[in-house]
DSSP file (Angstrom, degrees, kcal/mol; ACC not computed):
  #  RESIDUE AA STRUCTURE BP1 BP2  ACC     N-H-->O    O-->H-N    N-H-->O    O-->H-N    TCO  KAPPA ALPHA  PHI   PSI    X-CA   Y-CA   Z-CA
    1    1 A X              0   0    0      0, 0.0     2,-0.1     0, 0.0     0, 0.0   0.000 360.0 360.0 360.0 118.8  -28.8  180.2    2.0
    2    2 A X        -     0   0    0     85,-0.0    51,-0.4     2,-0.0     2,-0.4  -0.228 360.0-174.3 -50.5 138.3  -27.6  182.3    4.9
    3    3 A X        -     0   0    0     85,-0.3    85,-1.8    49,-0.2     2,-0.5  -0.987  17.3-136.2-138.0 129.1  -26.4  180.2    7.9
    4    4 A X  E     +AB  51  87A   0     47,-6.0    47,-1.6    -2,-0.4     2,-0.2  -0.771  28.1 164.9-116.1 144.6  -25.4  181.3   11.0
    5    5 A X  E     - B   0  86A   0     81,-1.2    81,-3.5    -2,-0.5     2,-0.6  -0.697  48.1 -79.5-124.5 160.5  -22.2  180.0   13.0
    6    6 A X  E     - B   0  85A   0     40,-0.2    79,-0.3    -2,-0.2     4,-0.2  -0.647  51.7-114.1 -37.9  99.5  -20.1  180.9   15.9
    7    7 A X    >   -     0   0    0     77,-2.1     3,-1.3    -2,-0.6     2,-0.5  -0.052  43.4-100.2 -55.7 155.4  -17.5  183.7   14.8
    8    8 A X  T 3  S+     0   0    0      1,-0.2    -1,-0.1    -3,-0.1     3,-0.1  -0.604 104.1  42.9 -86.0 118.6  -14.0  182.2   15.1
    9    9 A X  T 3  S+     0   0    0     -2,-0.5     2,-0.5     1,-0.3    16,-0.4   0.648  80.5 120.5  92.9  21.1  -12.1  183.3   18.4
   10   10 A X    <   -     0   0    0     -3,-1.3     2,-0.7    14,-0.2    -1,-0.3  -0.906  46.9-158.1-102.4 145.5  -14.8  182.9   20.6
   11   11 A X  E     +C   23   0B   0     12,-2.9    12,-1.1    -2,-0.5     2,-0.3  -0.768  20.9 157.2-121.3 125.3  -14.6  180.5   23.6
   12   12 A X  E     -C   22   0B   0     -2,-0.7     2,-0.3    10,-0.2    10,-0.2  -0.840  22.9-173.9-138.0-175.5  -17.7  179.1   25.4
   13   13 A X  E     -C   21   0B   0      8,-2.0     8,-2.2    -2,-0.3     2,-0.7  -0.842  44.4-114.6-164.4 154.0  -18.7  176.2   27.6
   14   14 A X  E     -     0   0B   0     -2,-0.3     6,-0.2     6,-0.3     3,-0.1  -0.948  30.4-147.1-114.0 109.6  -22.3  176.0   28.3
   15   15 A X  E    S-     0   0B   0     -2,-0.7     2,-0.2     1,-0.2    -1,-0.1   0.727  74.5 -35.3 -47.7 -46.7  -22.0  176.8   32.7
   16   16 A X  E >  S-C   19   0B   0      3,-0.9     3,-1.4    -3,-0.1    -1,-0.2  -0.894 103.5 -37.9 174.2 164.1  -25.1  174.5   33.4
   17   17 A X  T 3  S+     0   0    0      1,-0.3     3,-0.1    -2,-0.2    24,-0.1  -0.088 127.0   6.7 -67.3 132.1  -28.6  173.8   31.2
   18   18 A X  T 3  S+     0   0    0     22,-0.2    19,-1.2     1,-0.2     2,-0.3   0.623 114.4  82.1  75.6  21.8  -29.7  176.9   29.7
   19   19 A X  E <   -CD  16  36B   0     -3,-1.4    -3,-0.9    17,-0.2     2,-0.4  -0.991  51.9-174.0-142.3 149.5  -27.0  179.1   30.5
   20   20 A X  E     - D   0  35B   0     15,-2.3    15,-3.0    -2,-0.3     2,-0.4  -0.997   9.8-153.2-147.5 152.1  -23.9  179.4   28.6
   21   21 A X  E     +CD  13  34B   0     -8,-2.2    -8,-2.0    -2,-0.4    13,-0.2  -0.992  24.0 167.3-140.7 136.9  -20.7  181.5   29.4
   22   22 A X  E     -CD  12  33B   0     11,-1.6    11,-1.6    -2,-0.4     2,-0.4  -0.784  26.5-141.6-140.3-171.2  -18.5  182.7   26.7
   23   23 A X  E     -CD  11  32B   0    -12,-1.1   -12,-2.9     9,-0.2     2,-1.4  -0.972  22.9-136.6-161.3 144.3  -15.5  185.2   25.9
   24   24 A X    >   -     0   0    0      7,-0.6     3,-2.1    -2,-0.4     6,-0.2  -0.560  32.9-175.0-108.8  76.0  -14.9  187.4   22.6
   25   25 A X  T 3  S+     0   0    0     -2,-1.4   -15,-0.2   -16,-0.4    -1,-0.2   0.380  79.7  73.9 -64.9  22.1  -10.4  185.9   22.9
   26   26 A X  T 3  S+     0   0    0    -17,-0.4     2,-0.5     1,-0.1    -1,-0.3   0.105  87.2  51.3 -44.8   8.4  -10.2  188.5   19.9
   27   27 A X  S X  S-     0   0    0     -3,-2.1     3,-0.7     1,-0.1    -3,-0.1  -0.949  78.8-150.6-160.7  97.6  -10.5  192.0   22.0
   28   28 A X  T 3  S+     0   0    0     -2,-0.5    -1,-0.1     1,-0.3    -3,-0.0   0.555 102.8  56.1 -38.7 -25.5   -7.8  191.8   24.8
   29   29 A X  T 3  S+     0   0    0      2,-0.1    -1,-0.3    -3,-0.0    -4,-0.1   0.788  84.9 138.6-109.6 -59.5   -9.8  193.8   26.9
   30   30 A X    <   -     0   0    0     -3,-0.7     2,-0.3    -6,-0.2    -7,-0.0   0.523  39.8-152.1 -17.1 135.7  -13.4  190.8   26.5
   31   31 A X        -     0   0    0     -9,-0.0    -7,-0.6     0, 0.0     2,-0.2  -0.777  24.7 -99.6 -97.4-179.5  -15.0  190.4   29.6
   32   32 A X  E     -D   23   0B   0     -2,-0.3     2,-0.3    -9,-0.2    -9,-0.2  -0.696  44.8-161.6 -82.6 147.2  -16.9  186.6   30.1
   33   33 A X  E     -D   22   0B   0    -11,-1.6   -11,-1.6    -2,-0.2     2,-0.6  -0.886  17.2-134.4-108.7 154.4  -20.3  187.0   29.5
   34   34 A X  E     -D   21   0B   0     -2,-0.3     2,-0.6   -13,-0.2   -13,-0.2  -0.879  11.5-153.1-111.7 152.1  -23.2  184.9   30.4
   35   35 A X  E     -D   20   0B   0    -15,-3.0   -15,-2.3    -2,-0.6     2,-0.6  -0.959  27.5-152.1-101.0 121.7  -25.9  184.1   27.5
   36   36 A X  E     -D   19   0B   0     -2,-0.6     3,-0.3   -17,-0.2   -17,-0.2  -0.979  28.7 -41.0 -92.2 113.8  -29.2  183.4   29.4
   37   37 A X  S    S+     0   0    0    -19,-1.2     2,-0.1    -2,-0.6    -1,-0.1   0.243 125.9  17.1  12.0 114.2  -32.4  181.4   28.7
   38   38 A X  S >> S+     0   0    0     -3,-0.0     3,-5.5   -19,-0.0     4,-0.7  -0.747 125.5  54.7 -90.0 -44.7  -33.7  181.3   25.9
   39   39 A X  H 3> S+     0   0    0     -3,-0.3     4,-2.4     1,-0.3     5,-0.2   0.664 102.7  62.5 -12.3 -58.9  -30.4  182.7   23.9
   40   40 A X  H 3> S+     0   0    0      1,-0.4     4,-0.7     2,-0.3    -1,-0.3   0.604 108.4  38.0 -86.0  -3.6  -28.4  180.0   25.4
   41   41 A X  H X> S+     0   0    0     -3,-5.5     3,-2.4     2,-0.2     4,-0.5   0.886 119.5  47.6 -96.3 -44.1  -30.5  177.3   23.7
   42   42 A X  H >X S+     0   0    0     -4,-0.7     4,-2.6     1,-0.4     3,-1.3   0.857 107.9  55.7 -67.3 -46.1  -30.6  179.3   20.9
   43   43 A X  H 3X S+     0   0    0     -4,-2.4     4,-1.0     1,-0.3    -1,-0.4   0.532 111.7  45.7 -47.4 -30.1  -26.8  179.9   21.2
   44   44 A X  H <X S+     0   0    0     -3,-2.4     4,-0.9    -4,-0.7    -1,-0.3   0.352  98.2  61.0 -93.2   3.2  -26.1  176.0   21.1
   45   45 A X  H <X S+     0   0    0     -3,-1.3     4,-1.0    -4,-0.5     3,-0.3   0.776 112.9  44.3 -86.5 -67.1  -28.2  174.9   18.5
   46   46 A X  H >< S+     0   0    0     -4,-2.6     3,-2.0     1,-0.2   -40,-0.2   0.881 110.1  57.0 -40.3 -56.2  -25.7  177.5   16.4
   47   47 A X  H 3< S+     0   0    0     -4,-1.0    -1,-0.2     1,-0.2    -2,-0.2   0.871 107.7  44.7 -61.7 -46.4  -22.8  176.1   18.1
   48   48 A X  H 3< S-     0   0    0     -4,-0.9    -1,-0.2    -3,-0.3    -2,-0.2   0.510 132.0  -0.1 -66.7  -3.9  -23.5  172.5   17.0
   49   49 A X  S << S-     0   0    0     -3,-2.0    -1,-0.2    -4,-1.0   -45,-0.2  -0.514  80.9-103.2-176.4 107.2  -24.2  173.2   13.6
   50   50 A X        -     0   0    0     -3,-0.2   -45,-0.2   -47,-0.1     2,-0.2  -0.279  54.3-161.7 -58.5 130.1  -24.3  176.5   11.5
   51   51 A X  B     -A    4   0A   0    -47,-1.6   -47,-6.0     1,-0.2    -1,-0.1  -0.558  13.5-121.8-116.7 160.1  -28.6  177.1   11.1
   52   52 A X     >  -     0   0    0    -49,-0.3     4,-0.7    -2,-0.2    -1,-0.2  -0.130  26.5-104.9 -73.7 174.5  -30.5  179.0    9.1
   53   53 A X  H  > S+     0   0    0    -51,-0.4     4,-2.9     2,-0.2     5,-0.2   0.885 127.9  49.3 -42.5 -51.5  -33.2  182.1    9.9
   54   54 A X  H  > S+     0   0    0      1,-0.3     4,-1.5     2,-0.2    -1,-0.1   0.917 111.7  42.8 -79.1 -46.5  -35.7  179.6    9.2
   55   55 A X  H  > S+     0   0    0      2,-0.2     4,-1.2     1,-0.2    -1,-0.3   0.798 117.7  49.1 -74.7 -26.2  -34.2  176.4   11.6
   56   56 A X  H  X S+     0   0    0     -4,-0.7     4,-2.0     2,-0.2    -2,-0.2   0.873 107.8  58.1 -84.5 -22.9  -33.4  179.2   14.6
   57   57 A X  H  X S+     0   0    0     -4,-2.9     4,-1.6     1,-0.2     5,-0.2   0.888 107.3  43.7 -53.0 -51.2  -37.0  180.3   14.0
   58   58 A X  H >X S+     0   0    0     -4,-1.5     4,-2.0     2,-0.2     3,-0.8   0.941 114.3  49.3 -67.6 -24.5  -38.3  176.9   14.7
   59   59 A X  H 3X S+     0   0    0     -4,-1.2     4,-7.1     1,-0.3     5,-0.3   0.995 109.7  47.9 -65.5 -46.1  -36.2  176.4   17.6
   60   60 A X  H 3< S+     0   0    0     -4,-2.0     4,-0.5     2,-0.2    -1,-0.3   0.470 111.4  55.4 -87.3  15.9  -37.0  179.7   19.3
   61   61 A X  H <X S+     0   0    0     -4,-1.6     4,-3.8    -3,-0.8    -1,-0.2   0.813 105.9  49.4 -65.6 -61.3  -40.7  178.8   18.5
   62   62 A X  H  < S+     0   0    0     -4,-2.0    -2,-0.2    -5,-0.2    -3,-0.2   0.983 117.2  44.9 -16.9 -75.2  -40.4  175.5   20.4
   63   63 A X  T  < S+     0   0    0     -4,-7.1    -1,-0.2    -5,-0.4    -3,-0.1   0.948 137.4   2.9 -66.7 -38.2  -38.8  177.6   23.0
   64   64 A X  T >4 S-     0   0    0     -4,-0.5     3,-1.4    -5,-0.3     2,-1.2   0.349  72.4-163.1-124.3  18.1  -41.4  180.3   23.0
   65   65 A X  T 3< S+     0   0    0     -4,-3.8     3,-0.2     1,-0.3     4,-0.1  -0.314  77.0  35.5 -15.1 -34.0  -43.9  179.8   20.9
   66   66 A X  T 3  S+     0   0    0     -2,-1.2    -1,-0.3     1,-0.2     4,-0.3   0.411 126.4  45.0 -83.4 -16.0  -46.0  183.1   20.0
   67   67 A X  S <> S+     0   0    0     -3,-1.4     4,-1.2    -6,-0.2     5,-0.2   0.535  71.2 113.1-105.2   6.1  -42.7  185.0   20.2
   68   68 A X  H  > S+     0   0    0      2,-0.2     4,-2.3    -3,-0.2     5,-0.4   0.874  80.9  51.7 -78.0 -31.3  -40.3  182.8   18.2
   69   69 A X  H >> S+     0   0    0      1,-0.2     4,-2.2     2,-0.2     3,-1.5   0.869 117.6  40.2 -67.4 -74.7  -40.0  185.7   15.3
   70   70 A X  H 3> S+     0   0    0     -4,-0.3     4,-0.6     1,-0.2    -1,-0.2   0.683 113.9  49.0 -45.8 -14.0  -39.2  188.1   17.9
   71   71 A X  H 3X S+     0   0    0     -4,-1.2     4,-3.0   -11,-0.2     3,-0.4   0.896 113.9  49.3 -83.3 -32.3  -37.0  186.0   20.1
   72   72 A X  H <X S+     0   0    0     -4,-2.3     4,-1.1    -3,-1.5    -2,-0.2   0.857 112.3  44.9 -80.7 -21.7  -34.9  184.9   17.0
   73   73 A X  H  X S+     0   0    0     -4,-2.2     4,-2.4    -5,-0.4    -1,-0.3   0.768 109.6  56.0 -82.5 -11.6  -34.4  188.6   15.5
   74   74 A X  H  X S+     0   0    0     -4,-0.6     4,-1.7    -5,-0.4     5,-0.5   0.719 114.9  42.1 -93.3 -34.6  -33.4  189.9   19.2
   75   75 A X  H  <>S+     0   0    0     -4,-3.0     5,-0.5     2,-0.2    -2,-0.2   0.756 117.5  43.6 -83.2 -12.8  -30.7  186.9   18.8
   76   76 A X  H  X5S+     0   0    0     -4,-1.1     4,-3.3     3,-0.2     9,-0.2   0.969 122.6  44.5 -87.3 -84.1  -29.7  187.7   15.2
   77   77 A X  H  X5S+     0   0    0     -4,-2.4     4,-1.8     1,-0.2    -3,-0.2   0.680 124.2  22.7 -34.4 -56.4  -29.7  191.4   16.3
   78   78 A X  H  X5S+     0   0    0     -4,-1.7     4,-0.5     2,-0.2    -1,-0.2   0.694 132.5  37.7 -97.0 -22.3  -27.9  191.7   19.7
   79   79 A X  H >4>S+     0   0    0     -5,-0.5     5,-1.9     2,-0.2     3,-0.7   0.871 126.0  40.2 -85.4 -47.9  -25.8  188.6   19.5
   80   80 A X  H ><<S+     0   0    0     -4,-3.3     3,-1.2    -5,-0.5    -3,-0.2   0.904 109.6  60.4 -33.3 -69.3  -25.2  189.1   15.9
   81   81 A X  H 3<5S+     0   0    0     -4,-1.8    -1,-0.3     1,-0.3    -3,-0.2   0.623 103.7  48.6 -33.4 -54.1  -24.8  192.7   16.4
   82   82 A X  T <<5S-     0   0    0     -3,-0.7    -1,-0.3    -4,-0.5    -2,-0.2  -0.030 115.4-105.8-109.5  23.1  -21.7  192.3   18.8
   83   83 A X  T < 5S+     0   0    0     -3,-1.2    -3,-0.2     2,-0.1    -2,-0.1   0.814  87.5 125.6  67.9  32.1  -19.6  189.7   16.4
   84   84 A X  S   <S+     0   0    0     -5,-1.9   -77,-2.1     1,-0.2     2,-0.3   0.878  81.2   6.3-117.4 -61.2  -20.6  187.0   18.9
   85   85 A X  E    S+B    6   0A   0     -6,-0.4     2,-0.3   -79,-0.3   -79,-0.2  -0.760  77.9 165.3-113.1 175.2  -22.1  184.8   16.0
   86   86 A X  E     -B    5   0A   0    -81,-3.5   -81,-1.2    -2,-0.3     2,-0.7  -0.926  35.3 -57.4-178.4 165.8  -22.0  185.5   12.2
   87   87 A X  E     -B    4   0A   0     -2,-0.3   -83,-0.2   -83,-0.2   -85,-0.0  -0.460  44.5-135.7-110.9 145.8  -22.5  184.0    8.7
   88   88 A X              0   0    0    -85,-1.8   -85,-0.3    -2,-0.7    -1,-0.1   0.344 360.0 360.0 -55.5 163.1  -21.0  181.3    7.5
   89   89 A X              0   0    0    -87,-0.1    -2,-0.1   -85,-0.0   -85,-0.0   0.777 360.0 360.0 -94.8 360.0  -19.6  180.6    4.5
């Protein structure tokens, strides 16, 4: 079963509820970014435990409920997408 984690040699702290600010310490050059609501929930549910498609789906249903497939492929895709998370082994 794919499961998706935090990629190793990123640093985050979550700024204040529902917002989370991180930095890619691989790439010398990173700026900090901030992850915004809903990512950021979605972004700490990964951080506390590598989740599945199917558990980030429920979450980002919970969070959004008629959108949760799109919210969760938009986090797969664009967080995913930049090495920011990735799956575990």
């Amino acid at each position: 079963m794919t499961r998706w984690r935090i990629a190793d040699g990123i640093a985050w702290v979550a700024a204040e509820p529902g917002r989370v600010a991180l930095i890619d310490t691989r790439d010398p050059q990173a700026q900090p970014m901030l992850v915004p609501t809903p990512f950021a929930e979605l972004w700490q549910a990964v951080a506390d435990e590598p989740r599945s498609a199917s558990e980030l789906l429920a979450l980002a249903t919970d969070l959004v409920q008629d959108e949760g497939e799109a919210l969760r492929e938009e986090f797969i895709r664009s967080i995913g997408g930049i090495g920011l998370i990735e799956v575990g082994a």
